[in-house]
N, C-alpha and C positions, 0 to 999 in steps of 0.2 A: 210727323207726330204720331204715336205709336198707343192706342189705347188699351185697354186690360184686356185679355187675350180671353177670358171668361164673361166678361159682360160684352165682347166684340160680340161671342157667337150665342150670345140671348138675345142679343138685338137683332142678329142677321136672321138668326132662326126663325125672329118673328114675322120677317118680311118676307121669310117663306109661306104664311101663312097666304089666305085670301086678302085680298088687298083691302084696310081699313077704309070709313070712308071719310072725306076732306069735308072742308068746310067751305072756301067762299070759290064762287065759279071763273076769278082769275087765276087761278092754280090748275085750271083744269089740266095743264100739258102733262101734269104729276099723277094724271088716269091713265098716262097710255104704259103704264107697267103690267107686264102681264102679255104686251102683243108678242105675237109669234116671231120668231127669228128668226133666218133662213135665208142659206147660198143663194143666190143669183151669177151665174157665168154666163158670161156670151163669148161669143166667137164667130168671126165671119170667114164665110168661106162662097164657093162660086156659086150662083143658080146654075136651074137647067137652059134657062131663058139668059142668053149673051146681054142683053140692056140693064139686065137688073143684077142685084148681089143680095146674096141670103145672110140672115142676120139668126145664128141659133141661140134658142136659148135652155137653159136649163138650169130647174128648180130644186132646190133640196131641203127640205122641210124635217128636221127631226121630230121622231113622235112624242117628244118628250115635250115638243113646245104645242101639241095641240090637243081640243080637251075628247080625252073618248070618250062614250054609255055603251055601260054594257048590253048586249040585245041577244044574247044567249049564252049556252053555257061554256064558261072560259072563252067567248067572242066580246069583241069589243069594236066601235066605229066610231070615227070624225069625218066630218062633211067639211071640204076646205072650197073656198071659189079662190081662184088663181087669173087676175086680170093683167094686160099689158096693154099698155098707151105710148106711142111711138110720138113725137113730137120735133116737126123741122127747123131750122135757125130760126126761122122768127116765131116761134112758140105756136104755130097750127097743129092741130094734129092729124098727122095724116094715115093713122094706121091705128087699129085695134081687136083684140082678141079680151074673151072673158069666159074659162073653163071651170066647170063643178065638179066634186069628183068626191068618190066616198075612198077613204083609206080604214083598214081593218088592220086587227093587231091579235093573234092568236095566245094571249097571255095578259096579263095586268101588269107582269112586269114589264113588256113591251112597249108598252104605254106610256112609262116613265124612263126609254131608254133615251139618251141622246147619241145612242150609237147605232139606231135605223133609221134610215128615211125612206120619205117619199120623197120618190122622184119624178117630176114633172119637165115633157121636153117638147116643145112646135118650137116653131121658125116662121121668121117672114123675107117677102121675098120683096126689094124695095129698091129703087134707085139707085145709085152712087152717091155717097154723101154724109153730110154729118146730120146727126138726127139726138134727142132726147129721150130716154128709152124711162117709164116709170112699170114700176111693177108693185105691183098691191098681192098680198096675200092674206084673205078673212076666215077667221074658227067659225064658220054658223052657225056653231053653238054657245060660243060667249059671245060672238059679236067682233070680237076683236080684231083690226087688220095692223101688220105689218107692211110697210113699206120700205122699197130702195131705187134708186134713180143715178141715173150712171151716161154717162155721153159715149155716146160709141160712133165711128165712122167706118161705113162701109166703103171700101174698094171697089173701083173699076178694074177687074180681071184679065177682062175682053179686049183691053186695049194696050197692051202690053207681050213682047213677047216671052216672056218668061215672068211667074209669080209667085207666091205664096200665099196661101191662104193662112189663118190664125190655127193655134194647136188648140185639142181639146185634149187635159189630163184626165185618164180614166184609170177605175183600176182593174186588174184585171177579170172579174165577174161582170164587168159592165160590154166586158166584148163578145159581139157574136162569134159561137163554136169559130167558125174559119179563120177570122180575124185572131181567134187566141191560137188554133193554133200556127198561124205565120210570125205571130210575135216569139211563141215560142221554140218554133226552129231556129230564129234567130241567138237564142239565149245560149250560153256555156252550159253542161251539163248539171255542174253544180246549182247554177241560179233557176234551171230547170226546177229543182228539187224543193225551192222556195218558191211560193205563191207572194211572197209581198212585195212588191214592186207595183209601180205605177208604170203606164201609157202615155207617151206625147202621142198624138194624134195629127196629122199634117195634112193635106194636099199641096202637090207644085202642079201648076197650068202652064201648059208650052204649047207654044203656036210655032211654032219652027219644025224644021224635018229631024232634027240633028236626032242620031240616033241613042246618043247616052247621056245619062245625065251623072255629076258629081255632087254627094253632099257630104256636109262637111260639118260638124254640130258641135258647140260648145255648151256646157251649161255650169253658170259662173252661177256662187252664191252673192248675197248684198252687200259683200265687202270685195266685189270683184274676183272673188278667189274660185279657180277654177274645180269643180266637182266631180267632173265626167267630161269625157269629150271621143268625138269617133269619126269616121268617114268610109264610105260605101261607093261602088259603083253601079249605078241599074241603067239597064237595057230597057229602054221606056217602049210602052206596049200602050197609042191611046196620047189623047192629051192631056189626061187628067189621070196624074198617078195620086193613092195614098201611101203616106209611108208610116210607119211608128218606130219609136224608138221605146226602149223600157226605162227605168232610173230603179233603180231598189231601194225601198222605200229607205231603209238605214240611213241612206248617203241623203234624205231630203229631210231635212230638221223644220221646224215652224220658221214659217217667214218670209222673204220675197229671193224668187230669184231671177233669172236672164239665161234664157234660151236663146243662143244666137246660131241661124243656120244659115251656111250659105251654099248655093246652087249654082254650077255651072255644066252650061253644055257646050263646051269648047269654042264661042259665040259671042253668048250672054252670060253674064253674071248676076246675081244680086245678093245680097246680103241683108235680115232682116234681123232684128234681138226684139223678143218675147217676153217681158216683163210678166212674171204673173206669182201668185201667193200658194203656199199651202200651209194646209190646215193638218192636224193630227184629230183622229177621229173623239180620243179621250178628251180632248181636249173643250171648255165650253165655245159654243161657235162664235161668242162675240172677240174671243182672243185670235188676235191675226198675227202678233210677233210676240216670241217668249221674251226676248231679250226686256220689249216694253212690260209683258205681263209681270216681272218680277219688278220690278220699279215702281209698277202698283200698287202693290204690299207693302208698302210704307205705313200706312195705315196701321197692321196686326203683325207685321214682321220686327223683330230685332234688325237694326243694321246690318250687327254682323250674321245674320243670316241670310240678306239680302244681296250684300258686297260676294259670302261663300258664293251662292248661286251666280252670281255675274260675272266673277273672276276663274269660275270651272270650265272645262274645255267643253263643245255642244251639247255631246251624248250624255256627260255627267249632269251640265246642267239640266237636262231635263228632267234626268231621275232626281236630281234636288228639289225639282218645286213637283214634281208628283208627288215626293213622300211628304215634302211641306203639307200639300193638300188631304193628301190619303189618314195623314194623322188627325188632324179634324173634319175627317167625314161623318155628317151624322147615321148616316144609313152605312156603313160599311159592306155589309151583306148585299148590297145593290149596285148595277153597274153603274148609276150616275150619283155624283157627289152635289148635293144639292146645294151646301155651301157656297162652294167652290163656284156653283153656276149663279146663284144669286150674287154673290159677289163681285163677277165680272160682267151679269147683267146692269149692275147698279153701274158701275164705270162709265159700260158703253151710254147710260143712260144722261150722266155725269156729261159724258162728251158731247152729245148731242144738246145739252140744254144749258149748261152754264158756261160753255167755251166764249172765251172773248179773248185774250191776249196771247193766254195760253189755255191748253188744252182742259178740259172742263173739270178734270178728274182732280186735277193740281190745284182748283179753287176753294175757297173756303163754302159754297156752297156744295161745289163736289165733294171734300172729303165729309161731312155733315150729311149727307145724302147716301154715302156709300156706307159710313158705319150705321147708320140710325135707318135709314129706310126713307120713303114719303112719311110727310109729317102727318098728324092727324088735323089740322086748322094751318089757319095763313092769313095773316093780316098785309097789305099791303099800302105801299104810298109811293107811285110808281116814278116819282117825279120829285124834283128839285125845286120848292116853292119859297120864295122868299114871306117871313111870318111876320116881318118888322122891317118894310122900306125905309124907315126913318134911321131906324140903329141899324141895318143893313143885316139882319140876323137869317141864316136860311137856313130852313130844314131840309137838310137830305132822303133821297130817295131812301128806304127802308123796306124791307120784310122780315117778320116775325113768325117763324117756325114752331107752333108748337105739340108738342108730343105729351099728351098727358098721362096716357099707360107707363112712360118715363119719368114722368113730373119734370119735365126740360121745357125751356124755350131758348131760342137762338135768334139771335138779333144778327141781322145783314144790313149793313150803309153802304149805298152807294158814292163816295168822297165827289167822285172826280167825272157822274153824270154818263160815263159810257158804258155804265152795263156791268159793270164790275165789280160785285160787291164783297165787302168784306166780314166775316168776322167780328161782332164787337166785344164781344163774350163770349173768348176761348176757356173761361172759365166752366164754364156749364157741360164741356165735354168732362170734367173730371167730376162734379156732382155725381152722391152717392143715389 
């Protein structure tokens, strides 16, 4: 369902603004707009301690999701606290950190970029095992925390003779002098010349004598199809080698892929595949697949606009939905599209709160929440009461949206009691 393409973006624009305020304190989940966004990666690799395995993490915070004051001239600061709470099968928790930290931004534009961040990195050093990893990050100056939470299991290293630890993707400004330049010995002269490429980042552990080792690296896109692939021979020096490999950035589109390496020292074998995501820096951070991001747009897009962008080969599609986007930037002059990012803020938010059968974005409270914003009031009747036992007559669960700056309200019924509501007046999306 596809609404006016000029009252889409008076609506969105407006939900750029400071967030309106609500009416009754059941709604309150429709305050948490506005919390900060932000990477979380882990990756485990060995301690220095043989009993235990290290769990790294790392924060990425663009400055664009936290609030600066200026404190002198052309200076700008946000105070962020950055917490982790580790948590074992049965929901104890066994581990915790909680870091403060001022980030500074040498410009105003800087401050509305989503293409710097803060980066934020400790480790813990913890058992073997599986464990619950939550992560909080608060603006101490709005207040506001994001959170993510994620299941990670650490490795026993030590008890094996031949291993692999997890890769970290880095790119190359995040490596130290020595480390870039052994990656860049490795490169052709040409790819020498370009700086944009990415970092796998590896360790293998061997407890054996055997003097060489063999690896062998695949890296398959989400449709299985292969991207890159290579093979090396080292002279191992030490039981704990690191390796890297590079990918340029060209050949890694938005979305999931599969690093499969395998290691042999004439011995031992093993073979591990790498699942893991990337992101494109332009991109807003709540979008993880292009392919989904254009399917999104259903909303403000033409079909056949939608269908071009999904039927174009990788590379094209992507410059389709950038220019999609870049044509309705309201800032053009600015690196970030504000649109653009309210727009796939509201989805992720979509997904997070009205998902039930299907994804939250495809519900009739989601698409309603993604064009219009949080409502300004909220009537509710969270339950299925029967109003007339004798004539069997029952009232359905119900919420009342409404938006008075629009002169709208939006009726949702719950039919069938699981949380799924619908729609009762799809009319009022077309009200002038």
């Amino acid at each position: 369902m596809k609404i006016c393409h000029a009252f889409f973006l008076a609506a969105v624009l407006v939900g750029v603004m400071p967030t309106r305020g609500l009416g009754q304190p059941e709604m309150i989940w429709l305050r948490d707009e506005g919390i900060p966004l932000f990477y979380l990666e882990t990756a485990n690799v060995a301690s220095d301690e043989d009993s235990l395995s290290r769990l790294l993490l790392n924060v990425r915070i663009p400055y664009d999701e936290l609030q600066f004051l200026k404190f002198g001239p052309e200076k700008y600061r946000a105070e962020v606290e950055i917490s982790f709470i580790l948590f074992d099968k049965e929901g104890e928790q066994v581990e915790g950190k909680s870091f403060r930290r001022q980030v500074e931004a040498k410009s105003f534009d800087q401050t509305n970029s989503n293409l710097i961040y803060y980066v934020f990195r400790t480790y813990f050093d913890l058992p073997p095992g599986k464990y619950s990893l939550l992560c909080e990050v608060t603006d101490l100056d709005s207040r506001k925390t994001g959170k993510r939470k994620k299941e990670v299991e650490l490795l026993d290293f030590g008890s094996v003779p031949l291993s692999i630890s997890d890769f970290v993707l880095l790119q190359p400004r995040e490596l130290s002098p020595a480390e870039l330049t052994n990656v860049m010995s490795s490169l052709s002269e040409e790819a020498r010349k370009d700086s944009s490429f990415f970092v796998a980042r590896f360790e293998v552990y061997t407890r054996t004598d055997k003097p060489k080792l063999k690896i062998e690296y695949k890296l398959l896109d989400f449709r299985n199809k292969l991207v890159q692939e290579g093979k090396f021979t080292y002279r191992r020096k030490g039981n704990k080698i690191r390796f890297y490999i590079p990918f340029p950035e060209k050949s890694l589109m938005l979305g999931k892929y599969t690093l499969a390496i395998t290691v042999n020292d004439g011995e031992n074998k093993i073979k591990v595949n790498k699942p893991f995501r990337t992101r494109l820096a332009e991109m807003p951070i709540t979008i993880n697949n292009l392919d989904e991001a254009i399917e999104q747009l259903i909303y403000i897009a033409d079909k056949k606009e939608i269908d071009r962008m999904k039927k174009a080969p990788d590379e094209q599609k992507r410059i389709l939905f950038e220019e999609f986007w870049r044509k309705r930037d309201p800032t053009p002059g600015t690196p970030t599209n504000e649109l653009m990012d309210e727009y796939y803020r509201r989805v992720a938010f979509s997904n997070a709160h009205f998902s039930t059968f299907q994804e939250g974005w495809k519900s009739d409270m989601g698409m309603v929440y993604i064009i219009f914003g949080p409502p300004n009031d909220v009537e509710r009747q969270p339950y299925n009461v029967v109003a007339n036992p004798y004539g069997g007559r029952e009232v359905y669960a119900y919420e009342l949206w409404y938006y008075y700056d629009l002169n709208r309200r939006f009726i949702f019924v719950d039919y069938r009691g699981f949380g799924e509501y619908r729609l009762l007046n799809p009319e009022a999306l077309y009200w002038p």
